[in-house]
N, C-alpha and C positions, 0 to 999 in steps of 0.2 A: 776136606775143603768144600765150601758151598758153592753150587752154583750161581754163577756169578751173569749181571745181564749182558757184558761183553761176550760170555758163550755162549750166548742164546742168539744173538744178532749177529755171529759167525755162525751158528749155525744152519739158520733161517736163513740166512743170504745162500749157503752151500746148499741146504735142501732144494732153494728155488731153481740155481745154476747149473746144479749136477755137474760142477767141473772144477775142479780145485783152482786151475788157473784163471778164469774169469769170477770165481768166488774171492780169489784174492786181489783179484783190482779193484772189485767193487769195493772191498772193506781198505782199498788201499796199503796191505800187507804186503807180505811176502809168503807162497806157498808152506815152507815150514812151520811157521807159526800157528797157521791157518791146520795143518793135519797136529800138531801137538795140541792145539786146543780141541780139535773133535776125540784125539784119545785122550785126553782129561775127563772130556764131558761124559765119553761111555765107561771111563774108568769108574767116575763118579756114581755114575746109575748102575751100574753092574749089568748094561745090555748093550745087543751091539745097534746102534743107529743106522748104519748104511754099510754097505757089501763094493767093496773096490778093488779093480786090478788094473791093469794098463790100457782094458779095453771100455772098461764101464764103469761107473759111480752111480748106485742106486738107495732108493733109501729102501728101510728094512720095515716091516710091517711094525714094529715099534718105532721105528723111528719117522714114521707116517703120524702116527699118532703125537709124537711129542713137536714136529715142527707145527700141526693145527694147534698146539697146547703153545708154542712159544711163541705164534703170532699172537696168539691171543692176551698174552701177560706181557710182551712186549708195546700193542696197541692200550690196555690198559694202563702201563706206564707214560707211553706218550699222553692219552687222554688225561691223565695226573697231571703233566708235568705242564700244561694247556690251563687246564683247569688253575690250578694252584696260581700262577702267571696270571689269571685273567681276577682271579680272587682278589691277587696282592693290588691289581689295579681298579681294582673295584667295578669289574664288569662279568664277575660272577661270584658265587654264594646265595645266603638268604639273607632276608630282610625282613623283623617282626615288625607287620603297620599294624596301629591300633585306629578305632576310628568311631565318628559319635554317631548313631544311624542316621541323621539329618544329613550328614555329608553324601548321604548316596544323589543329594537333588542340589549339590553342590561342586560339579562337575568332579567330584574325587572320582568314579571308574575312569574319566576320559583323563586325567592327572596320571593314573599309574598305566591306563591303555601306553600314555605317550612313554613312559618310562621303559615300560617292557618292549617297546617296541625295539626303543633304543639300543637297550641292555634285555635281551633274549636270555641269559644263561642266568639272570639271577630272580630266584625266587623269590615271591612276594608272600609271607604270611600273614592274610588278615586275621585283625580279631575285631567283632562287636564290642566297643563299651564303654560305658560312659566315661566321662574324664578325670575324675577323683578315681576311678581304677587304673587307668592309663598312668598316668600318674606315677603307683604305685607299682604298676609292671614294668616301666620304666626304673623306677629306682631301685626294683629288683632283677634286673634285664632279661625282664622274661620278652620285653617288644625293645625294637631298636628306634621307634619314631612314633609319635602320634599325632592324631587331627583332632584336636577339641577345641569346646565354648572357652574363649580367653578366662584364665581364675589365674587365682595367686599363685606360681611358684615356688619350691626350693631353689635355693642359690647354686645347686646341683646340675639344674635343666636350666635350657636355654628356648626363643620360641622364635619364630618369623610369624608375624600377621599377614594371612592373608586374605583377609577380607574382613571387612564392616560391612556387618547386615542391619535391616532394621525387621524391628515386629510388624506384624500384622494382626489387622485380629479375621479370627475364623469365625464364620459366622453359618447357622443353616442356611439355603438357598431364598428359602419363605422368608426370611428373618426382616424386620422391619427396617434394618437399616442395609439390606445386603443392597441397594441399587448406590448405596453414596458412593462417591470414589475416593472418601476419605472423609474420618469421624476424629472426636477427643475421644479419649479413654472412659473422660466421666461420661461420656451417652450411652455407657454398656450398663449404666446403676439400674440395679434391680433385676439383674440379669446372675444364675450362678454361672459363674468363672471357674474353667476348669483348668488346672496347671497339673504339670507333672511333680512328682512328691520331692519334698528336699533331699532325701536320703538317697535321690539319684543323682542330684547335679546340686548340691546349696548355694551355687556361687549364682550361679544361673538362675535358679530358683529365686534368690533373696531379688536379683536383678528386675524380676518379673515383678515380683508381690511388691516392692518397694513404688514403683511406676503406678501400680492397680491402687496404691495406697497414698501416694499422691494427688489423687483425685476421692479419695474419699472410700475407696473401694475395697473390697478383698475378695481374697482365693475361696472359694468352697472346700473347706478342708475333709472334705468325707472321700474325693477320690485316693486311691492310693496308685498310682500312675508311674511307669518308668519310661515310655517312650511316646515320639509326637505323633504316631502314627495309631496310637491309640487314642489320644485325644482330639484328633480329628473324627477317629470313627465317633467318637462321642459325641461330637457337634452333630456330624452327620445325623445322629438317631436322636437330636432336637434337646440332647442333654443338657446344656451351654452350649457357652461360647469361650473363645481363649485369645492370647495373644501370642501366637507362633511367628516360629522363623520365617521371611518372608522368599525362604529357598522353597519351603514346603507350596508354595504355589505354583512351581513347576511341575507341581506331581500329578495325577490323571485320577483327583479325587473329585468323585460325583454329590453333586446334591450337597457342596459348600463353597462358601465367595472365599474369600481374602480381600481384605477393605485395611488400604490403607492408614496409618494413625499419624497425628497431625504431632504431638511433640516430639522434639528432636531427639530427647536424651533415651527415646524410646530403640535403640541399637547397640549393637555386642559384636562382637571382635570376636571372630575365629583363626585359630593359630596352627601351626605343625609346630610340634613340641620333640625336643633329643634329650639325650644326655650332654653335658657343658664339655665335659671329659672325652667324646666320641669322636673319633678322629678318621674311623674306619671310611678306605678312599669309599664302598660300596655304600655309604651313610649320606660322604658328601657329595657324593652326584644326585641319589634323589635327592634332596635336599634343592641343589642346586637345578634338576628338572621341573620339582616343584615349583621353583622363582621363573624358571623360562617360561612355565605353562602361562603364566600370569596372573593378575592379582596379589601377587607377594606386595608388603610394604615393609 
């Protein structure tokens, strides 16, 4: 017969008490009970635990050893049974965030700061990448949530908006138009435009060139570009100019403006994107942290 954790938590309480009669109140028993379970439990191990006669109850140098060993498996099970309990309510496990690196200048660390604060016991695993990956880690649930540029769905996912941003363009600090406090798109003509490439974001992508193409204009197709942070360094070093997110002008980038653009349809929608099917409570609290932080629509 295996040991069982009811003998362990008699035992543990009789180790601490050294007294059969106040080991059996504790556990609420009755004495008999309480010495046929400690001869089960050394029957079981084939050693003796403790040395007893009318005058003394001591433990045995094994049985030293195995009450440190059944607090131990003992407190492991309660931390189980904690844990699991705080899982089913959604205030512990983990949680795959995916995320667009633009989000870092769009209060996303003070977003999941406020979360974790909240909910301490549950892990947050980011991932870097763009949103046609997220996307896709989501319909394979490799992530449980993401943050991307608004694009088309499957009927699969579901989104909250929480923000409309608008572009800006980025321009060098010399740049002849860097003192306006706001330009048309067509005053960038004759300027190369630098965008990031479509096989990182096309939805995003077509958004940009469509707007540049409106006014007469186009992308410089010779960068091959995946993030905005590289195409800013490019402004920076006088390479073009671009029209970025206008979160990117939070960031502590030297020697470039951000100059407002005067038409309206020049803006895009960022979302936290799930599964339509996810229902896990640890999904809809951030979720719903998300919406408290603010700017959810």
């Amino acid at each position: 017969m295996a040991v069982t954790f009811r003998q362990l938590k008699q035992f543990l309480v009789l180790s601490q008490e050294l007294h059969f009669g106040r080991a059996a109140e504790r556990l609420n028993i009755s004495q008999p009970p309480l010495s046929a379970s400690l001869r089960h439990l050394e029957d079981r191990l084939g050693v003796k635990l403790m040395e007893r006669n009318s005058k003394i109850v001591r433990l045995t140098p094994a049985g030293t050893v195995f009450a440190e060993q059944a607090a131990r498996i003992l407190g492991q099970l309660e931390s189980a049974m904690v844990v699991a309990a705080e899982t089913a309510k959604g205030a512990a496990g983990e949680l795959g965030v995916g995320f667009v690196p633009s989000m870092l200048f769009r209060d996303l660390p003070a977003k999941l700061k406020a979360f974790q604060t909240s909910h301490p016991r549950v892990e947050l695993i980011l991932q870097e990448m763009n949103s046609t990956r997220q996307i896709e880690w989501l319909l394979e649930h490799k992530i449980d949530v993401g943050f991307v540029h608004s694009v088309p769905l499957p009927d699969t996912l579901t989104k909250m908006t929480i923000e409309t941003e608008r572009l800006v363009a980025c321009l060098p600090r010399w740049h002849r138009l860097a003192t306006k406090s706001r330009i048309r798109i067509s005053e960038l003509a004759g300027e190369r435009i630098i965008v990031f490439s479509r096989g990182f974001a096309a939805h995003y992508h077509d958004k940009i060139t469509s707007l540049l193409r409106a006014s007469n204009l186009e992308a410089d197709d010779r960068f091959r570009i995946q993030h905005w942070f590289t195409v800013v360094a490019l402004v920076k070093q006088g390479m073009g100019v671009s029209l970025v997110p206008s979160s990117l002008a939070s960031g502590a980038f030297s020697d470039v403006v951000f100059v407002e653009i005067e038409e309206r349809q020049a803006e895009h929608d960022v979302a936290v994107i799930w599964r339509a099917d996810d229902d896990t409570p640890t999904l809809q609290k951030f979720i719903a942290s998300i919406q408290r932080f603010g700017g959810a629509a």
